[in-house]
PyMOL CGO cylinders between C-alpha atoms (Angstrom):
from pymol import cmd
from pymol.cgo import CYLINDER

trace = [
    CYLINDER, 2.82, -7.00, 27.62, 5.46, -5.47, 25.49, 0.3, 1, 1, 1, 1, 1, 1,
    CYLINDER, 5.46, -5.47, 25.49, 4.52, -3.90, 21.67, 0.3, 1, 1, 1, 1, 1, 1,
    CYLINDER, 4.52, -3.90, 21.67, 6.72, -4.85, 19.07, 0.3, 1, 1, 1, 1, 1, 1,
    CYLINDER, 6.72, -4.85, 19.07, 7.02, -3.30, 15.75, 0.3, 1, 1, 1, 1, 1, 1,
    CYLINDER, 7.02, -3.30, 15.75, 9.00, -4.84, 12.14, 0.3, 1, 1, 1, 1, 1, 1,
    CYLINDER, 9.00, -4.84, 12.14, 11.90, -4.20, 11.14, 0.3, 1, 1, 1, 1, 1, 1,
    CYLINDER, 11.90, -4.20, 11.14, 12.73, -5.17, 7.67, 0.3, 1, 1, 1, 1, 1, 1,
    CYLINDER, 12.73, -5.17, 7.67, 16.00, -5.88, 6.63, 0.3, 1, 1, 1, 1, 1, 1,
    CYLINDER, 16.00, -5.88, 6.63, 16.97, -6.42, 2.74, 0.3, 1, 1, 1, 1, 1, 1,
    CYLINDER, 16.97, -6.42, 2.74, 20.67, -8.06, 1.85, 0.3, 1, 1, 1, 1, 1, 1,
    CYLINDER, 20.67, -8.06, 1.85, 21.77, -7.97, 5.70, 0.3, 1, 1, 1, 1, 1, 1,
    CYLINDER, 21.77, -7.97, 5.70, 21.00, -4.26, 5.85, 0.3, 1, 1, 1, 1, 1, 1,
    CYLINDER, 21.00, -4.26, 5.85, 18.46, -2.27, 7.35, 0.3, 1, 1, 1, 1, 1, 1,
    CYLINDER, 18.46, -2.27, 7.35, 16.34, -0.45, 5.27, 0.3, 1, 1, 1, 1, 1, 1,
    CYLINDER, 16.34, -0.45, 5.27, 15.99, 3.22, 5.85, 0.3, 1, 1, 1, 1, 1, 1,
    CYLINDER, 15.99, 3.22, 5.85, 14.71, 5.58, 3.22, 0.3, 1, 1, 1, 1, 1, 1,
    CYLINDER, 14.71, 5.58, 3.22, 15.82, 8.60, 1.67, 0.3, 1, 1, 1, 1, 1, 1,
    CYLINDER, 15.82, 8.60, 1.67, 12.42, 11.01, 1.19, 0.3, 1, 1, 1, 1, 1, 1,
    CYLINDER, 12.42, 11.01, 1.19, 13.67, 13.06, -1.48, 0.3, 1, 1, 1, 1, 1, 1,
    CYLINDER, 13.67, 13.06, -1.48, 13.76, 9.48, -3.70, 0.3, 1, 1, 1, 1, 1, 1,
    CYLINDER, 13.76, 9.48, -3.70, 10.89, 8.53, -2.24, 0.3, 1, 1, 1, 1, 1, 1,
    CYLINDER, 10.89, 8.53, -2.24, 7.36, 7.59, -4.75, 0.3, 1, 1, 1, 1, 1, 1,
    CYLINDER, 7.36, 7.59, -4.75, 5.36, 9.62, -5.05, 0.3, 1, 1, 1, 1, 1, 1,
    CYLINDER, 5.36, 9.62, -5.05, 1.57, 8.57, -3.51, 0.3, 1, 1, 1, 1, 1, 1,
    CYLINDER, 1.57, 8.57, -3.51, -0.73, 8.04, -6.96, 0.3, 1, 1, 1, 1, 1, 1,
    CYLINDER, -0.73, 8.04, -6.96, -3.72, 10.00, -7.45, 0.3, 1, 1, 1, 1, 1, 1,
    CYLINDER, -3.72, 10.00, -7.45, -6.93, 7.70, -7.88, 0.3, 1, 1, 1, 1, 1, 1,
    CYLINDER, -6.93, 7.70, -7.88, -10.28, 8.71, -8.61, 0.3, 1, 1, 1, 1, 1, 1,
    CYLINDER, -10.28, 8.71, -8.61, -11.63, 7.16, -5.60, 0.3, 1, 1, 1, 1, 1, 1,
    CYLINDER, -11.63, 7.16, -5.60, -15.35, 7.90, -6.30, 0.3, 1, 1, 1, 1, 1, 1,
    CYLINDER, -15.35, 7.90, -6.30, -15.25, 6.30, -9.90, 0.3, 1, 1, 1, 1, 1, 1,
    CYLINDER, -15.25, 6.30, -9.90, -13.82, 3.18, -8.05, 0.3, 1, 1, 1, 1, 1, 1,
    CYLINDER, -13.82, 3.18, -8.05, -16.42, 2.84, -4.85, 0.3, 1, 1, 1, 1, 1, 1,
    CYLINDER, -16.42, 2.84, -4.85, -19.34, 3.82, -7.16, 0.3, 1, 1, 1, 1, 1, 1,
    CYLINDER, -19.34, 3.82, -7.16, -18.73, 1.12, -9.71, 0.3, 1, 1, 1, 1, 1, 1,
    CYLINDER, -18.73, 1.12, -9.71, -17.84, -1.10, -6.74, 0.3, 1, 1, 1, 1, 1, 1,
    CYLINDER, -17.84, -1.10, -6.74, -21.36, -0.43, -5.14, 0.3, 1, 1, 1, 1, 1, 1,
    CYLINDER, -21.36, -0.43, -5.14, -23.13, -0.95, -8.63, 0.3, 1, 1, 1, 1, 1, 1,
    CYLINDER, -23.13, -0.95, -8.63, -21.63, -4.30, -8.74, 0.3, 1, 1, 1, 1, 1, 1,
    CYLINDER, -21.63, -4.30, -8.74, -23.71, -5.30, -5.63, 0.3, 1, 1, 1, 1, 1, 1,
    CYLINDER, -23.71, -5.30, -5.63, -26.77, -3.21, -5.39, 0.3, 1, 1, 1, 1, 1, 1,
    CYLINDER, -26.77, -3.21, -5.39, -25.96, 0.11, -5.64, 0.3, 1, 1, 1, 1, 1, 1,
    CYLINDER, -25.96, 0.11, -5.64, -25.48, 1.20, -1.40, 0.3, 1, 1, 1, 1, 1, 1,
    CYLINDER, -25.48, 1.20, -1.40, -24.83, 4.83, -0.85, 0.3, 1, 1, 1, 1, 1, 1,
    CYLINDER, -24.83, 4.83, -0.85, -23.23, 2.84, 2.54, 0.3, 1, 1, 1, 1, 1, 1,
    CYLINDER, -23.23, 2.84, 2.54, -21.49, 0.56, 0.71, 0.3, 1, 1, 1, 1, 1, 1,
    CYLINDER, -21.49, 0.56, 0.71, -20.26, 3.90, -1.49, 0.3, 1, 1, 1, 1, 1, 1,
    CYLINDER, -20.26, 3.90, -1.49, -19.38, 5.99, 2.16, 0.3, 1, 1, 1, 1, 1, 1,
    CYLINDER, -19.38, 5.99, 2.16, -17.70, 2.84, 3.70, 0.3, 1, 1, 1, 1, 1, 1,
    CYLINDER, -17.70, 2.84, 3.70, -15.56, 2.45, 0.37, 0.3, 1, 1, 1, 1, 1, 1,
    CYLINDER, -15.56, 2.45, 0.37, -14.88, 5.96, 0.23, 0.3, 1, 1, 1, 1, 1, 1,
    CYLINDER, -14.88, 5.96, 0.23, -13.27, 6.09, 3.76, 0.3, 1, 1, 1, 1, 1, 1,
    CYLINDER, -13.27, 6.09, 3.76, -10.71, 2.93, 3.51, 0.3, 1, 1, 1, 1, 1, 1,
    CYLINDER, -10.71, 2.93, 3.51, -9.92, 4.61, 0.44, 0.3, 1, 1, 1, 1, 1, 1,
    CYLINDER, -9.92, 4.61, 0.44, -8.80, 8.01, 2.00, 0.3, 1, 1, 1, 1, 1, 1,
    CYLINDER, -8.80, 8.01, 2.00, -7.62, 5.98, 5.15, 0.3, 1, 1, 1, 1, 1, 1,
    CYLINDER, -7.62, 5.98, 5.15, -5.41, 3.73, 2.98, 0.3, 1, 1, 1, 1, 1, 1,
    CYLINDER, -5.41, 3.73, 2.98, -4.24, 7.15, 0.69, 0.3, 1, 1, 1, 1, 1, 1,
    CYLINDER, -4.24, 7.15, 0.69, -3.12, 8.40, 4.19, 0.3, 1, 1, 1, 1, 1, 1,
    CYLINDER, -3.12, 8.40, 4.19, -1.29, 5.42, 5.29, 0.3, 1, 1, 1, 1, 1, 1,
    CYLINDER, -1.29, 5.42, 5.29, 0.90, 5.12, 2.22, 0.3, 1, 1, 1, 1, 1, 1,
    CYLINDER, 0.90, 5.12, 2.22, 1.80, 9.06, 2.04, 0.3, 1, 1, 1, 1, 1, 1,
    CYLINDER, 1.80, 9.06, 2.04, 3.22, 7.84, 5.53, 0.3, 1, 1, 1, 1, 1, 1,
    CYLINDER, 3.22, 7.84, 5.53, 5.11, 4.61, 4.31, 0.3, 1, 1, 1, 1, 1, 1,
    CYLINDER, 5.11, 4.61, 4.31, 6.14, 5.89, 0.93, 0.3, 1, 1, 1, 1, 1, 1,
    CYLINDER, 6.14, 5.89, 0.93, 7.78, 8.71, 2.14, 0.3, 1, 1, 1, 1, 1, 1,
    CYLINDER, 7.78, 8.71, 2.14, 10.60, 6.74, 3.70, 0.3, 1, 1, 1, 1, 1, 1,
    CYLINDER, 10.60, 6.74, 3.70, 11.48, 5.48, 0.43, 0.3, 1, 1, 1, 1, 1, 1,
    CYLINDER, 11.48, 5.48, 0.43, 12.09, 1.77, 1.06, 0.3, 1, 1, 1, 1, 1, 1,
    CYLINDER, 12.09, 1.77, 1.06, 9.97, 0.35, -1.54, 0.3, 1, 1, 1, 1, 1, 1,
    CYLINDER, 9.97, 0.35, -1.54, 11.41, -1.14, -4.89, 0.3, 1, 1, 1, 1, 1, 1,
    CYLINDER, 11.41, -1.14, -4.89, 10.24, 1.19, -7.68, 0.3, 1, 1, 1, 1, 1, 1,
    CYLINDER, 10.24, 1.19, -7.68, 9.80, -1.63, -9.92, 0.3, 1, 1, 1, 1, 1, 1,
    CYLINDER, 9.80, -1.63, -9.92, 7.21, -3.11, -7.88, 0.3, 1, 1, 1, 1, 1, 1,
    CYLINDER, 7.21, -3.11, -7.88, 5.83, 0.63, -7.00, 0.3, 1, 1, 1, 1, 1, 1,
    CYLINDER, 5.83, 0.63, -7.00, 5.06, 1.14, -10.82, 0.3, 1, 1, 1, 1, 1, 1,
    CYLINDER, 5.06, 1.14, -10.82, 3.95, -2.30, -11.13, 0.3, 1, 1, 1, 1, 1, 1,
    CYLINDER, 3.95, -2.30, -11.13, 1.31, -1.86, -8.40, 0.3, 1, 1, 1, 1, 1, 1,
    CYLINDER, 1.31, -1.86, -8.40, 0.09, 1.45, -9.48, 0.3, 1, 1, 1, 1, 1, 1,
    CYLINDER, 0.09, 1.45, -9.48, -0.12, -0.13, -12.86, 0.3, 1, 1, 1, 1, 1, 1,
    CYLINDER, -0.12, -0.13, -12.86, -2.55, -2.96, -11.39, 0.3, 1, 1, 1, 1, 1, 1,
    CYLINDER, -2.55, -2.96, -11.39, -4.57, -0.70, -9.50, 0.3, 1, 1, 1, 1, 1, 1,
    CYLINDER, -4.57, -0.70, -9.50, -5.31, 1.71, -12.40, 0.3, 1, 1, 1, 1, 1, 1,
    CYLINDER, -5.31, 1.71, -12.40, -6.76, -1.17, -13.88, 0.3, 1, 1, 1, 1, 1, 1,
    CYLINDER, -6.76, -1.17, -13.88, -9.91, -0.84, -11.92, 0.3, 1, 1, 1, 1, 1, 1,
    CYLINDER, -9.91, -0.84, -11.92, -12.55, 2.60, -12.78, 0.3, 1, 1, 1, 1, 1, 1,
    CYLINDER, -12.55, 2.60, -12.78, -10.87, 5.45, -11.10, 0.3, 1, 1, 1, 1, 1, 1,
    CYLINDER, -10.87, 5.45, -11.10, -7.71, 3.28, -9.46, 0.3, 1, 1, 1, 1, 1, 1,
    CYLINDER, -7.71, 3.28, -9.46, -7.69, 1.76, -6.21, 0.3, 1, 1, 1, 1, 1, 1,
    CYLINDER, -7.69, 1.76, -6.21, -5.52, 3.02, -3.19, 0.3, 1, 1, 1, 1, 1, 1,
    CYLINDER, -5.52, 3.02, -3.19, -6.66, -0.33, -1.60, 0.3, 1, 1, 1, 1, 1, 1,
    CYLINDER, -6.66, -0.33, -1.60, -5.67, -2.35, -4.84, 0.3, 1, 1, 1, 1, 1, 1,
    CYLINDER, -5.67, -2.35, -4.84, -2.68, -0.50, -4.68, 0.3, 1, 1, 1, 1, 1, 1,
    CYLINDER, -2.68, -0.50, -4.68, -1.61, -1.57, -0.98, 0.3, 1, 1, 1, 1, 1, 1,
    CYLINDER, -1.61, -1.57, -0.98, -2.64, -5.15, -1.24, 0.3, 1, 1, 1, 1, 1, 1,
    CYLINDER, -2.64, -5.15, -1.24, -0.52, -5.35, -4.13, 0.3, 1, 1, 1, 1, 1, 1,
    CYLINDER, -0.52, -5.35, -4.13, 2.23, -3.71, -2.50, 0.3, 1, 1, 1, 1, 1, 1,
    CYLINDER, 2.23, -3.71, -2.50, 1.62, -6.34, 0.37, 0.3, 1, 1, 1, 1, 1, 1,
    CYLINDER, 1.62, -6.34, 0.37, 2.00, -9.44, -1.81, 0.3, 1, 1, 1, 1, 1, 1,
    CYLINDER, 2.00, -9.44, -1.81, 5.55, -8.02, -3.54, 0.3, 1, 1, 1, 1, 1, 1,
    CYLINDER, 5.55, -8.02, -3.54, 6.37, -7.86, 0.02, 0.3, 1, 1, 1, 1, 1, 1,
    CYLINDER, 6.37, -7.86, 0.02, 5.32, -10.98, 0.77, 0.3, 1, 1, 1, 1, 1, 1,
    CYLINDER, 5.32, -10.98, 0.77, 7.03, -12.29, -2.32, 0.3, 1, 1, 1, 1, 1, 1,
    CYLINDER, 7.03, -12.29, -2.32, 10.32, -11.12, -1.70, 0.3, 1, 1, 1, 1, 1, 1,
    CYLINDER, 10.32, -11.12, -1.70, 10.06, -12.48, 2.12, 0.3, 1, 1, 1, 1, 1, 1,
    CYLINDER, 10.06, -12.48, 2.12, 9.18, -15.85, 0.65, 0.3, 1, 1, 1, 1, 1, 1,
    CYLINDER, 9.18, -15.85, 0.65, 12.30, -15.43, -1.90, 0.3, 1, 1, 1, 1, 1, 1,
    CYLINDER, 12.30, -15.43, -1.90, 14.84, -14.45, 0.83, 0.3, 1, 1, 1, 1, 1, 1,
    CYLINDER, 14.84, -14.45, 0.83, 15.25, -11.29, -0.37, 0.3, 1, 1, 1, 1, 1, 1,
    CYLINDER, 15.25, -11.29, -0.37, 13.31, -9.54, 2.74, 0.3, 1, 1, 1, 1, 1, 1,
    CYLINDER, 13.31, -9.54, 2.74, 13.67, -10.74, 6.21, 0.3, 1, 1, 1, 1, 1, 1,
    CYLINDER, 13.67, -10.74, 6.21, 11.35, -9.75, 9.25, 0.3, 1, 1, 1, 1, 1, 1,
    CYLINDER, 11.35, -9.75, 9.25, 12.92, -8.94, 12.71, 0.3, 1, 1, 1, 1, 1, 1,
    CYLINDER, 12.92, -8.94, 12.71, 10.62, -8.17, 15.67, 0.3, 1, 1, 1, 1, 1, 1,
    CYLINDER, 10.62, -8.17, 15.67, 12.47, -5.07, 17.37, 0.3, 1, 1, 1, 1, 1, 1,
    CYLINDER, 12.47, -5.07, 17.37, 10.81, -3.16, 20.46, 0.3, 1, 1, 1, 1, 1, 1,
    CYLINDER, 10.81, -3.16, 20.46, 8.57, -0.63, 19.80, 0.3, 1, 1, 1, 1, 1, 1,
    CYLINDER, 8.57, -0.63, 19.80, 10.37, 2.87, 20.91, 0.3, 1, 1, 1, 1, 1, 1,
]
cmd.load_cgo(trace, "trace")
């Protein structure tokens, strides 16, 4: 079986990033945000540990995909603007955001998906 990975092209061009433009990851207060999550259904110190590690697993992932710079800044802002809408911020607010812009734009036209083997 062969792995494939996305490519997304914008416009008829590939998309590669420039890091030094690249957004900056936001800072959440991820413990504001998992205990007020956990309140709102009992109050688990596993619901709080299980929140708390998607939260630094998701923080991780988008240092990685932000710093290729690809991202519209408008919807960057946007996002982070959503997720700080929640106690503390959300990095996982903040990515399925990101994930319906993308969606969005593939839906528009403006973003097409090309499976491309996996180097």
């Amino acid at each position: 079986m062969r792995s494939f990975t996305a490519t997304l092209f914008a416009s008829g061009l590939l998309l590669t990033g420039n890091p030094a433009m690249a957004f900056d990851v936001p800072n959440y207060d991820s413990a504001t945000f998992c205990k007020l999550t956990s309140a709102l259904v009992g109050g688990s110190d596993l619901i709080i540990s299980g929140c708390m590690k998607r939260e630094q697993e998701v923080q991780v992932q988008m240092r990685r995909v932000l710093s290729f710079g690809v991202l519209d800044d408008a919807a960057l802002q946007q996002c982070d603007a959503m997720s700080r809408m929640s106690a503390g911020g959300s990095y996982q607010g903040f990515v399925g955001c990101l994930m319906l812009n993308i969606t969005q734009q593939i839906l528009d036209g403006k973003l097409a998906v090309v499976a491309t083997p996996k180097l």
